[in-house]
N, C-alpha and C positions, 0 to 999 in steps of 0.2 A: 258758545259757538266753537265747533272744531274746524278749522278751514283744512285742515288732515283728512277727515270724512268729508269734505266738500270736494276738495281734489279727487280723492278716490272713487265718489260717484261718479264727478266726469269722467274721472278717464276710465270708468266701466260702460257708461253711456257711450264714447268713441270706440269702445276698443272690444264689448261684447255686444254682438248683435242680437245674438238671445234676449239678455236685458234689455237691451235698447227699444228691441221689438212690445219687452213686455211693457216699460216704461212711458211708451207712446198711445199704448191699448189703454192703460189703467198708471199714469203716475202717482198717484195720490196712495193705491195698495201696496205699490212695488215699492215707494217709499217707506210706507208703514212696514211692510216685510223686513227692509233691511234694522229699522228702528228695534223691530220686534227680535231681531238676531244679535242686537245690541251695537249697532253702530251709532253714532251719539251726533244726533239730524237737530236741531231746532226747529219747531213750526217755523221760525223767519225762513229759516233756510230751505225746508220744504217747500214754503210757499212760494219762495223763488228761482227753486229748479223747475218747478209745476207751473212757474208761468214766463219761465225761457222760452221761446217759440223751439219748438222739437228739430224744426228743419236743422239747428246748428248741430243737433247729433250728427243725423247722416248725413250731414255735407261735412263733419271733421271726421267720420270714417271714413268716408271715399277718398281724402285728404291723405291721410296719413300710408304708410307702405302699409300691403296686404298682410304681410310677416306680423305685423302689430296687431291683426283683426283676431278676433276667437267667431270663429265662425258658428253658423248655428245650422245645422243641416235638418233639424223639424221645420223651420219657419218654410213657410210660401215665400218662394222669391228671391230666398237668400241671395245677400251679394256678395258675398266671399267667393273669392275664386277656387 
């Protein structure tokens, strides 16, 4: 277990809404993506970003300053200012 790579998901899930978007369509691929680029995930730990309820992403984005967000100007909807 790396809790290094477990921090760093979340604060990519808060802080990119690209990911966050992709994450919530497909977590299970965008985890295996990052696995696959060699970030060092455990099935435990996969299995339990994948069954966090998603709302604690966007509600820790809309939380935090906008300054902190990576905004994503493809997605429908974006919330970045």
């Amino acid at each position: 277990m790396s809790q290094r790579t477990v921090e760093r998901v979340v604060g990519r899930l808060i802080t990119d809404e690209e990911f966050r978007l992709e994450f919530t369509r497909l977590p299970e691929r965008t985890l295996a993506a990052l696995v696959g680029q060699g970030w060092e995930l455990t099935a435990f730990e996969v299995d339990a970003l994948v069954q966090t309820d998603t709302k604690l992403w966007s509600d820790g984005a809309r939380r935090i300053n906008p300054r902190l967000q990576r905004c994503s100007l493809k997605a429908d909807g974006h919330t970045c200012p």
